[in-house]
Structure formats: C-alpha cells, structure tokens
KEKOLZA-594837 format. One line per 2 residues: number of its first residue (from 1); their letters; for each residue x, y, z of C-alpha. Coordinates in Angstrom, 2 decimals. Example, Ala and Ser with C-alpha at 12.3 -4.5 7.8 and 13.67 -1.06 7.14 Angstrom:
2
1> as> 12.30,-4.50,7.80; 13.67,-1.06,7.14
END
This chain:
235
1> xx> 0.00,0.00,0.00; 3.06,2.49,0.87
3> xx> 4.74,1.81,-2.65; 0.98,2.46,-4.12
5> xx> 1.15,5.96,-3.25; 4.41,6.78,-3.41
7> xx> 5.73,9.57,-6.24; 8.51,10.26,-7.69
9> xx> 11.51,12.13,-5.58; 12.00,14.50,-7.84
11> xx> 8.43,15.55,-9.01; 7.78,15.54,-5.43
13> xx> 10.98,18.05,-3.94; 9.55,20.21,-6.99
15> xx> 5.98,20.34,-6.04; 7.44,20.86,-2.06
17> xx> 9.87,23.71,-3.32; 6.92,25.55,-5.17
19> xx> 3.45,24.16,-3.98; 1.76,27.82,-5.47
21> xx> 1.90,26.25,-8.53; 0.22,23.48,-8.45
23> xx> -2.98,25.66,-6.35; -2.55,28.27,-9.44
25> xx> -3.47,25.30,-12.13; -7.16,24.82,-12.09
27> xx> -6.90,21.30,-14.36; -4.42,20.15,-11.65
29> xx> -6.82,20.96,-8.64; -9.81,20.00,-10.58
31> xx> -7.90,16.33,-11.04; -6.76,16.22,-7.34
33> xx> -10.39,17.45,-6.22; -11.84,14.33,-8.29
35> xx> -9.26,11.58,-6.90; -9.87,12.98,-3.27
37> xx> -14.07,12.70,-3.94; -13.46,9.16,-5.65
39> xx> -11.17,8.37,-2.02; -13.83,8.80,-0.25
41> xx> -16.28,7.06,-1.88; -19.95,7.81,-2.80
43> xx> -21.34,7.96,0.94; -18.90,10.91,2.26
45> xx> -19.93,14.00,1.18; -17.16,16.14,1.05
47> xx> -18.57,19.85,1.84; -14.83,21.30,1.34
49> xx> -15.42,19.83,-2.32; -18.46,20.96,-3.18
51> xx> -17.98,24.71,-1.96; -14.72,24.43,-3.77
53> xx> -16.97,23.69,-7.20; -19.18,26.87,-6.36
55> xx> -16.47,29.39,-6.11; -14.67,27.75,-9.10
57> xx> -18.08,28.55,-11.08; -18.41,32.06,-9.62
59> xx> -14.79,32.73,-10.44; -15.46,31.69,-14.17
61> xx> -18.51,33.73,-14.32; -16.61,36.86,-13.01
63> xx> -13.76,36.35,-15.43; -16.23,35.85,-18.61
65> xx> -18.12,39.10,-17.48; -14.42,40.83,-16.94
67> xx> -13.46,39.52,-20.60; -16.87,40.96,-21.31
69> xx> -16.51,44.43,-19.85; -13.37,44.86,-21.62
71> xx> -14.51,44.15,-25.21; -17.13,46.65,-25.06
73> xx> -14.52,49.00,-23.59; -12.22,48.43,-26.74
75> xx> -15.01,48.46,-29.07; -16.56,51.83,-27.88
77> xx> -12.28,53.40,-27.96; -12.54,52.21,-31.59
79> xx> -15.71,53.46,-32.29; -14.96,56.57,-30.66
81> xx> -11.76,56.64,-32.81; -13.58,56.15,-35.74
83> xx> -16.25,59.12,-35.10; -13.64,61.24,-34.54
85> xx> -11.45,60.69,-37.52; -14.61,61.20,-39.72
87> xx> -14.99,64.65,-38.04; -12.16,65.81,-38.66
89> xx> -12.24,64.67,-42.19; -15.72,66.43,-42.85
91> xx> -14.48,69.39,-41.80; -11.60,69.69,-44.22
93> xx> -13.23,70.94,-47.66; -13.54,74.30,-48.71
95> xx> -16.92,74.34,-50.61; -19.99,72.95,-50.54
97> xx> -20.27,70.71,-53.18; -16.61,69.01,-52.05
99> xx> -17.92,69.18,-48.83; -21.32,66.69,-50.12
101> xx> -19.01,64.60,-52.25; -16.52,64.16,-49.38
103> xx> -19.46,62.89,-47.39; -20.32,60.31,-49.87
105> xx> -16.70,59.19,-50.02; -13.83,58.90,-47.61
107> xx> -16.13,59.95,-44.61; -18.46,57.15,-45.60
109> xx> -15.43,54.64,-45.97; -13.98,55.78,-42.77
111> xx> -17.57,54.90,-40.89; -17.50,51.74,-42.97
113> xx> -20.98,52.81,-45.05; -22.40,51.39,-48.17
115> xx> -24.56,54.97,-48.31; -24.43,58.25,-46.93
117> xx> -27.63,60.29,-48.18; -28.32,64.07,-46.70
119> xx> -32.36,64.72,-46.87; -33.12,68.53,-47.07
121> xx> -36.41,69.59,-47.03; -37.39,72.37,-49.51
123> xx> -39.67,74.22,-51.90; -37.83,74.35,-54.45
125> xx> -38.26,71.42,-57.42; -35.46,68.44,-57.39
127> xx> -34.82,69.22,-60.98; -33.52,72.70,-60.39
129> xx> -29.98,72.82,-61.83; -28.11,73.46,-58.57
131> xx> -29.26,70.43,-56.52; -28.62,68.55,-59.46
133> xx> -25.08,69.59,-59.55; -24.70,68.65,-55.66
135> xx> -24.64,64.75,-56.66; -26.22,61.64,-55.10
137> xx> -25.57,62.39,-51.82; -28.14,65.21,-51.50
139> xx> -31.85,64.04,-51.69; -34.67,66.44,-51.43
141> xx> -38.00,66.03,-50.15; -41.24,68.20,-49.48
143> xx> -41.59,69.88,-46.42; -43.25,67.15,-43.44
145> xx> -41.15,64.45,-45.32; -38.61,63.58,-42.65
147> xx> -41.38,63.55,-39.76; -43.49,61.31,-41.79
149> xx> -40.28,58.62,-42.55; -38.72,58.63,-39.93
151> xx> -41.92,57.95,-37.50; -43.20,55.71,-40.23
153> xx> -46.58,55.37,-38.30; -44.87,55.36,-34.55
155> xx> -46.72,57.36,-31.98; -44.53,59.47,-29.81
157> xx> -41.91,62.15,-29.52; -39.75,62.38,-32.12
159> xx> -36.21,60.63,-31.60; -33.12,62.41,-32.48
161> xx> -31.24,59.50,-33.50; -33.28,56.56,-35.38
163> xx> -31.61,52.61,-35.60; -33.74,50.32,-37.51
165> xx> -34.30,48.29,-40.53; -34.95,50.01,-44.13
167> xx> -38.73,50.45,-44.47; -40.05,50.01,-47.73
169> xx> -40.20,53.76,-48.93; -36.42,54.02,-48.18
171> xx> -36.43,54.12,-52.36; -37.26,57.86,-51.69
173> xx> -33.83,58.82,-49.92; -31.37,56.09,-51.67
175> xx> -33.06,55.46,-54.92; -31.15,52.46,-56.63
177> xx> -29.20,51.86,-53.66; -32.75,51.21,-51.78
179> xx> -32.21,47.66,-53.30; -29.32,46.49,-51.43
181> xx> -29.65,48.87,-48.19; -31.28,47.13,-45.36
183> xx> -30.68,48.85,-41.88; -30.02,52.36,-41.42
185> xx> -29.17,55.46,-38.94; -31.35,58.51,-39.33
187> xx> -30.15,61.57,-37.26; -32.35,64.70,-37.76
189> xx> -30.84,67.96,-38.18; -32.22,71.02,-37.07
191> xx> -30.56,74.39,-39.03; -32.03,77.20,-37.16
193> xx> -35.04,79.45,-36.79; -36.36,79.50,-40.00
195> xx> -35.07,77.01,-41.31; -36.77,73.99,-42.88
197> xx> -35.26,70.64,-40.66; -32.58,68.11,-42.54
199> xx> -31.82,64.59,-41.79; -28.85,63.13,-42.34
201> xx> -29.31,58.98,-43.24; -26.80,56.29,-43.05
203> xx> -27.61,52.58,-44.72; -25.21,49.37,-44.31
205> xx> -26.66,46.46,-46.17; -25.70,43.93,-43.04
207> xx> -29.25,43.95,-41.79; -27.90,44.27,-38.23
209> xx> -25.45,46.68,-38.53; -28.08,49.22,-37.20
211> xx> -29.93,47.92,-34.62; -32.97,49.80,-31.78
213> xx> -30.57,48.08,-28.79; -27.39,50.08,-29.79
215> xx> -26.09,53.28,-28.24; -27.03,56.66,-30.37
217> xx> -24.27,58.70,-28.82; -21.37,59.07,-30.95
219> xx> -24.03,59.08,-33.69; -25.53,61.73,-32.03
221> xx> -22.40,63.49,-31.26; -21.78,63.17,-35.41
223> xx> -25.24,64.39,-36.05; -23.71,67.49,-33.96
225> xx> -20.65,68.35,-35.84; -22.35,67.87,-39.27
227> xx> -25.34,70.56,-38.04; -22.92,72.91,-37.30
229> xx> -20.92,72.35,-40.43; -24.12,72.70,-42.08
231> xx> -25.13,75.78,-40.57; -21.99,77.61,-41.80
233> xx> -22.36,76.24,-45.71; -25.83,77.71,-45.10
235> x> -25.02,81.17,-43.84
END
C-alpha cells in the first residue's frame, strides 16, 4: 500500500519547493479534487469539495463578465476613434459641393458605409440645376417628409437618432441603392429658426449593422458636428 502511493523524488521536492503552482493550475486541482471525492467514496460528502466547485463557477462567471466588460470597452475606444477621424475629415473641404461629395466618399469609408444620403427639405423642385449639380448624396423632399419617414406610423416624440431596418419607402432617400440597403441610422438635423429641418441617413446592407438596442451617442455626437458644419455652408 506504501509503494501504491508513493511519487517520484523528484516531481515531489519540486511540487514541495513551489506548492503555489500546483494551487494556481485549475486542471491540476480540478484532477486532485476528483481523486480525493473518488477516495472517499460515494457515501462521504465532502462539503470542502463541493464549496470548492461553487467558487470555481463564480470565479469563471466573473472572469467571462471581466473579458466581457473589456470588449465593449475596446469596441466603444474604436468606435470613438472612428467618429472622430470622420470629423475631422468632414471638416476639411472648402466648398460645398466638395464638402457633399466628401461625405459620400472617404467619410463614408472611414464609418464603414455602403450609403451616406443628406435629406433637405425644400420648396424648391429636385430638378432645379443646382441640386442637381450637388450629386447623389443630396436628396430632397417636401416639407413634413422627414417627420413622416422617420416615425413611419410610430406614436410618440420624435427621436433624435433613429436605428432600424430600411422600411419600404427608403427608395425615396437612396433610390437604386434602396435595393441592397437594409438597416439604417437617421439623425435629424435642425438648421435654425427659419429654417426647414434636414436629416442626415446612413444605410449598411448587413441587416444588423443598425440595430434599436445600440447606443445613439457618438451618432448623435456626429449628427452634432455635421449641423454645425451645415449651418456655416448655409449662412
């Protein structure tokens, strides 16, 4: 019986010179746990044992919420990173019509958008030569437009930052484009007293890439720069 449980010398002056690290391994102490409950056979109940278990599954519930906690911490940095960078680069053209196309283009890439579309309401008619020259980006609507799309039937106050799935008269504000895009960001605009509202509307066609549970507030915090851009092109 001795020689049954007897180790070897070395192993065992190393595991005497250093016991931390065998506590530290949770296979080893999982293994030793299990030989000292199959010891004691199936009418000893070892308490020790079983409170060991619990802690062991509170201990991997705190460390998948702290692995948690920390993605979402890295993913907002980026995402902040990412609003920020876009700012910057909206703010750097000279004239309006650079300014739209710049929208469209390396601010959309930077956000990682299939479509960037800026809704003004107006009186004036869509075909009149200087919208036209302003490119896709710019889409004009009849005043009431914007309340009646972005609502699209809801009861309620008005949101300033919408996340949802394309509704079926999102043909109006991306035309062709309406075909692939199937969730988008709406973020109304408000250009002063006087001043008929604007909304500015980004679609991703990953369904889920704009979703109701996500936080608005670096979209909001866009929205901001972009209506104070805005404001100055419209002075």
């Amino acid at each position: 019986m001795a020689e049954a449980v007897m180790i070897d010398n070395e192993l065992r002056d190393r595991i005497l010179a250093d016991p931390e690290r065998v506590l530290d391994d949770h296979d080893l102490m999982r293994a030793l746990v299990a030989a000292n409950d199959r010891a004691l056979g199936s009418n000893v109940v070892d308490l020790r044992g079983i409170a060991m278990e619990r802690l062991e599954a509170r201990l991997d519930r705190l460390e998948d919420t702290h692995r948690s906690v920390i993605a979402a911490a890295y993913e907002n940095l980026a995402g902040t990173n990412q609003i920020h960078r876009a700012v910057l680069r909206m703010l750097d053209p000279v004239t309006f019509e650079e300014f739209l196309t710049n929208l469209g283009g390396e601010v959309a890439q930077i956000l990682r958008l299939e479509c960037v579309r800026l809704v003004l309401e107006t009186r004036e008619s869509a075909e009149d030569p200087v919208l036209r020259r302003l490119g896709d980006v710019l889409c004009v609507a009849a005043p009431g437009f914007i309340d009646t799309y972005v609502q699209a039937g809801r009861r309620g106050p008005a949101r300033p930052v919408t996340l949802r799935q394309t509704q079926p008269e999102s043909d109006a504000i991306y035309g062709e484009a309406a075909g692939w895009v199937r969730s988008e960001a709406l973020m109304r605009l408000d250009f002063g007293t006087g001043r008929l509202p604007g909304l500015l509307a980004f679609g991703s066609e990953d369904p889920h890439h704009f979703r109701p549970s996500q936080g608005t507030d670096l979209l909001a915090f866009f929205a901001g720069s972009f209506e104070r851009a805005m404001r100055r092109w419209l002075a």
